[in-house]
C-alpha positions in Angstrom: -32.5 223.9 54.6 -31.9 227.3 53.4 -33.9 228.7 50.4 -33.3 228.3 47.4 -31.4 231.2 45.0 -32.9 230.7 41.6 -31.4 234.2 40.4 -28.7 237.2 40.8 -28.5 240.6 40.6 -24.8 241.9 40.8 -23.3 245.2 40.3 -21.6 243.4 37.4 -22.2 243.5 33.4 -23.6 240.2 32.9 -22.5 238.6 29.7 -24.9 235.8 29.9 -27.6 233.6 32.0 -27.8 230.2 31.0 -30.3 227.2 32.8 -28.2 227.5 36.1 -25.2 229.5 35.2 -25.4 233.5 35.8 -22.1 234.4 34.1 -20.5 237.8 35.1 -18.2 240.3 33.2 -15.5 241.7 35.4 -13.1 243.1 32.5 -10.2 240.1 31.8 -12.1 237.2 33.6 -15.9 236.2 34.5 -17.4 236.1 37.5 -19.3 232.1 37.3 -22.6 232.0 39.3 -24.1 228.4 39.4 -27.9 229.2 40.9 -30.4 226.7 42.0 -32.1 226.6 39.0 -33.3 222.6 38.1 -34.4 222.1 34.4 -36.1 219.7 33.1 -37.6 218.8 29.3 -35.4 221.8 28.5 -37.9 224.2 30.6 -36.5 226.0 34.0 -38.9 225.2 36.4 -39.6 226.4 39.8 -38.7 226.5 42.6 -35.3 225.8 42.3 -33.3 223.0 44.8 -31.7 224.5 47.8 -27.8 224.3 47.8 -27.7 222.7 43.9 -25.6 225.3 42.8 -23.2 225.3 45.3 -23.1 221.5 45.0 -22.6 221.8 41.4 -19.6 223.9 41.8 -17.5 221.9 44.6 -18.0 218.7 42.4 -16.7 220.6 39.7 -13.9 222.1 41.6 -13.4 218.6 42.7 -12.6 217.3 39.2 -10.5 220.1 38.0 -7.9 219.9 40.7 -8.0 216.0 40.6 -6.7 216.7 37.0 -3.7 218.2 37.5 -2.4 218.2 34.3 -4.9 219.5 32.5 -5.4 223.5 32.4 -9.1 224.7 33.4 -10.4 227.7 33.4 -10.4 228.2 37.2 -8.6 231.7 38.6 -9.7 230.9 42.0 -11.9 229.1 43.6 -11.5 230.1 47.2 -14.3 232.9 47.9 -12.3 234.5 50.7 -9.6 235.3 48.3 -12.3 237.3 45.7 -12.1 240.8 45.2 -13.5 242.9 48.2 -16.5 244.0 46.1 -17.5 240.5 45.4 -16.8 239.0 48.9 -19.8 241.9 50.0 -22.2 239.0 48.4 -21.6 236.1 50.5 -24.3 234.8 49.0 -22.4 234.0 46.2 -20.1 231.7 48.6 -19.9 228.2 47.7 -21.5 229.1 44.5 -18.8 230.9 42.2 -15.8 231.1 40.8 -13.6 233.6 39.2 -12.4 232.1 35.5 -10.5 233.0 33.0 -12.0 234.2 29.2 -11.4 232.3 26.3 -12.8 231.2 23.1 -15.7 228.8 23.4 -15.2 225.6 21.5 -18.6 225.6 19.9 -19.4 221.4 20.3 -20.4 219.8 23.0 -17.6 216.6 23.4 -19.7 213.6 24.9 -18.2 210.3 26.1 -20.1 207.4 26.2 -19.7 204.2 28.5 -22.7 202.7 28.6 -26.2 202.6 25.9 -28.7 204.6 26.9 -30.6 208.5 26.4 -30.9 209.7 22.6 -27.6 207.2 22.1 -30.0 203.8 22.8 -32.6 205.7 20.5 -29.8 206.4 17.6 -28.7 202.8 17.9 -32.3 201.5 18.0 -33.2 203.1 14.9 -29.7 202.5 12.7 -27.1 200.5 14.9 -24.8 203.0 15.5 -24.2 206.4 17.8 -23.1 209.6 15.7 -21.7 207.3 13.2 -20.0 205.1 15.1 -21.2 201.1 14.4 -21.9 199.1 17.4 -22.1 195.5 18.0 -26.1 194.1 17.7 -28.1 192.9 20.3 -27.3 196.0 22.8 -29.9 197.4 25.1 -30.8 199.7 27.7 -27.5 200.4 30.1 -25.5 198.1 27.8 -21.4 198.6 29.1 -19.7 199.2 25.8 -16.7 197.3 24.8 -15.1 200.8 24.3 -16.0 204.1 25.4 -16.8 206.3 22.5 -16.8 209.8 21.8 -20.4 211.2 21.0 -20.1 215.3 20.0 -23.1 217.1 19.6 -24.0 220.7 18.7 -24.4 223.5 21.3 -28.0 224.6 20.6 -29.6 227.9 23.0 -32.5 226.2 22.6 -33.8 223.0 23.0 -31.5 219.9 22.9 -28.1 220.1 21.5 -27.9 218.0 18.2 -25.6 215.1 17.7 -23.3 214.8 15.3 -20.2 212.7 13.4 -17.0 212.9 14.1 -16.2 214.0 10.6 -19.3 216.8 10.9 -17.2 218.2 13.7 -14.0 218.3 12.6 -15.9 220.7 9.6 -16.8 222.8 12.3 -13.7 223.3 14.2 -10.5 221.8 12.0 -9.8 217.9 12.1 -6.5 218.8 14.2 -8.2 220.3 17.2 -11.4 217.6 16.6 -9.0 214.9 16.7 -7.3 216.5 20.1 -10.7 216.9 22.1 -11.8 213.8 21.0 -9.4 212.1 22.7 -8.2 214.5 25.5 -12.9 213.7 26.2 -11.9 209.7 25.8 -8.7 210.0 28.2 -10.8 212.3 30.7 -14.0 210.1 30.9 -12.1 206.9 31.3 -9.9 208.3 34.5 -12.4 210.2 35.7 -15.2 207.0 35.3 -12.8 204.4 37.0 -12.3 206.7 39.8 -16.0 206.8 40.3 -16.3 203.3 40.2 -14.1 202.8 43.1 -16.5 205.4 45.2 -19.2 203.1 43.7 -20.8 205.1 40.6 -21.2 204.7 37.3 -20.9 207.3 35.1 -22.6 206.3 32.1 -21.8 209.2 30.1 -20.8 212.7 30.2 -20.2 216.5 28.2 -17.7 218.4 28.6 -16.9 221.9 27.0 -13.6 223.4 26.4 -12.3 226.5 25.2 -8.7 228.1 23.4 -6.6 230.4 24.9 -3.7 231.5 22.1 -3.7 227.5 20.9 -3.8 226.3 24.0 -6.9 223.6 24.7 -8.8 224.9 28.4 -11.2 222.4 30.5 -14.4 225.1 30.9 -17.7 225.1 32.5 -18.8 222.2 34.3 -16.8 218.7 35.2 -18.7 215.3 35.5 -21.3 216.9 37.7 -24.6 215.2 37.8 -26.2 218.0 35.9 -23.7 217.3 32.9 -23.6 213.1 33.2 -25.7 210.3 34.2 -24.5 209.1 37.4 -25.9 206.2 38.9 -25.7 203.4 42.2 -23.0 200.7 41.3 -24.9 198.5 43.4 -28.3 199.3 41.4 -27.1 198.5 38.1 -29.0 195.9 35.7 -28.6 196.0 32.2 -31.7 196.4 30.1 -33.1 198.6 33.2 -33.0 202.4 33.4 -31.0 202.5 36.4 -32.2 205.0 39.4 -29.9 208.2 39.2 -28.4 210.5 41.0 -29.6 214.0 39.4 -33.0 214.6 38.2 -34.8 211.4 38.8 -37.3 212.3 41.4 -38.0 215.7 39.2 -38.9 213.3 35.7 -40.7 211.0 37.3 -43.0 213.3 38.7 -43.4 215.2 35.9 -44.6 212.4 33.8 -47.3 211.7 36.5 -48.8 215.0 36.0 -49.8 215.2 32.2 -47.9 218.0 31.3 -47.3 218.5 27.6 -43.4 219.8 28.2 -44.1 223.4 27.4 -43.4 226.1 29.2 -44.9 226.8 31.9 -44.2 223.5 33.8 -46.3 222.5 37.4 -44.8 223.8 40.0 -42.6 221.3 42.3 -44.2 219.8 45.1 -41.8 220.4 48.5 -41.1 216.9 48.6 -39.7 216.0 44.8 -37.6 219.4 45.7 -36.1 217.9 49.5 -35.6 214.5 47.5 -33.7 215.9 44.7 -31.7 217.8 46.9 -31.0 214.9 48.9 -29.9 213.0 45.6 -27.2 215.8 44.9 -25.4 215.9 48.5 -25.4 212.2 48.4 -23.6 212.1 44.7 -21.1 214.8 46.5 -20.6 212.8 49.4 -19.8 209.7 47.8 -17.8 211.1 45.3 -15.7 212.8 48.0 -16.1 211.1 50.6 -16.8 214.3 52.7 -20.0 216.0 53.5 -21.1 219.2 52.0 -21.0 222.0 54.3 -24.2 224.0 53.4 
């Protein structure tokens, strides 16, 4: 197992550095650098997971040329075919891709399948998610009759805030709310299907999209278990938190240790770091139904 790369240093402007993401300016396109940086609690802790980044990116790769019909901001993917003053870095292989530049859509688009994260807390305390009325009696993991779409505010800080659909389409024009809406809906439901078959559930996700001229761009991330809750078909119960396949070893032992969620977090012990990683290939891997050369 190599070590883990929790940080870059390129001979590149960089526009921005995000919980995983180093995000490079190279004039009319970004250089994306997905690191092995695990949060958790909203707090980057250390040391990262070996090989999470480049995990991260082949699933989303994965995704965004299953989609065919849908642009993404991918300019290529293939780190053999990058510029000969990137390819200098190979150890940036596996773990970047060139994109194209657009305007950032500034709402996170959530779909929902299933009850459960600050959704079950929403419905708990009013009986609806982001102002959307659900049938009573729900619980924990509870399949909803529809899939629903959940936006929420993208906050720097701290946890992105959800919102209505009507509070979005303030913030970016009912048309284009209306067209991400169900663009997130129509994505989810392929995308959760699919899953299914490889024996996952993917109980909800966030995507982010962008405009280029008018034209709606698939951006960032795509059903990766960093931006969904994946979890075992076979494990599923309703009214149970179901084990998952992302961050699960990381929380639990977190909560064992008494830390108050501020910054600075206890360090990981090597064995919550090999587990996690473990977790991640094994999401790949099923997905795919190909190993993960690392």
């Amino acid at each position: 197992m190599s070590a883990a790369i929790t940080s870059t240093t390129l001979p590149f402007p960089l526009a921005r550095r995000g919980k995983v993401r180093d995000v490079y300016d190279l004039g009319d396109r970004y250089l994306f650098v997905a690191t092995d940086r695990i949060s958790a609690f909203d707090v980057v802790l250390s040391p990262g997971i070996p090989d999470k980044g480049s995990i991260l990116t082949q699933i989303s790769n994965f995704w965004f040329q299953r989609f065919t019909g849908l642009e993404n901001h991918l300019l290529e993917a293939d780190f053999d075919r990058f510029p000969d003053d990137i390819r200098t870095h190979d150890e940036l292989r596996g773990r970047s891709v060139i994109v194209k530049k657009c305007k950032v859509v500034p709402v996170e688009c959530v779909a929902r399948g299933y009850l459960v994260g600050s959704g079950l807390k929403e419905y708990r305390e009013t009986g609806s998610v982001c102002g959307i009325e659900l049938e009573p009696s729900l619980t924990t993991a509870s399949k909803l009759r529809h899939s629903i779409f959940t936006p929420a505010t993208k906050e720097d800080t701290g946890h992105d805030i959800n919102i209505s659909f009507e509070q979005m389409a303030k913030i970016t024009g009912e048309e284009l709310a209306t067209k991400l809406r169900d663009l997130t809906l129509e994505i989810y439901e392929e995308a959760a299907n699919y899953a299914l078959s490889r024996g996952i559930i993917i109980a909800d996700t966030k995507f982010e999209f962008g405009l280029i001229d008018d034209r709606v761009v698939w951006i960032d991330e795509a059903l990766t278990p960093d931006s969904s809750r994946f979890w075992p078909a076979d494990q599923y119960v309703v009214g149970k938190n179901p084990p998952s396949f992302d961050k699960q070893f990381v929380r639990d032992w977190l909560e064992t240790t008494g830390w108050d969620k501020n910054p600075p977090a206890p360090e990981l012990p090597h064995d919550v770091v090999e587990k996690t990683r473990e977790k991640y290939l094994e999401a790949y891997k099923q997905l795919t139904g190909e190993s993960l050369k690392v």
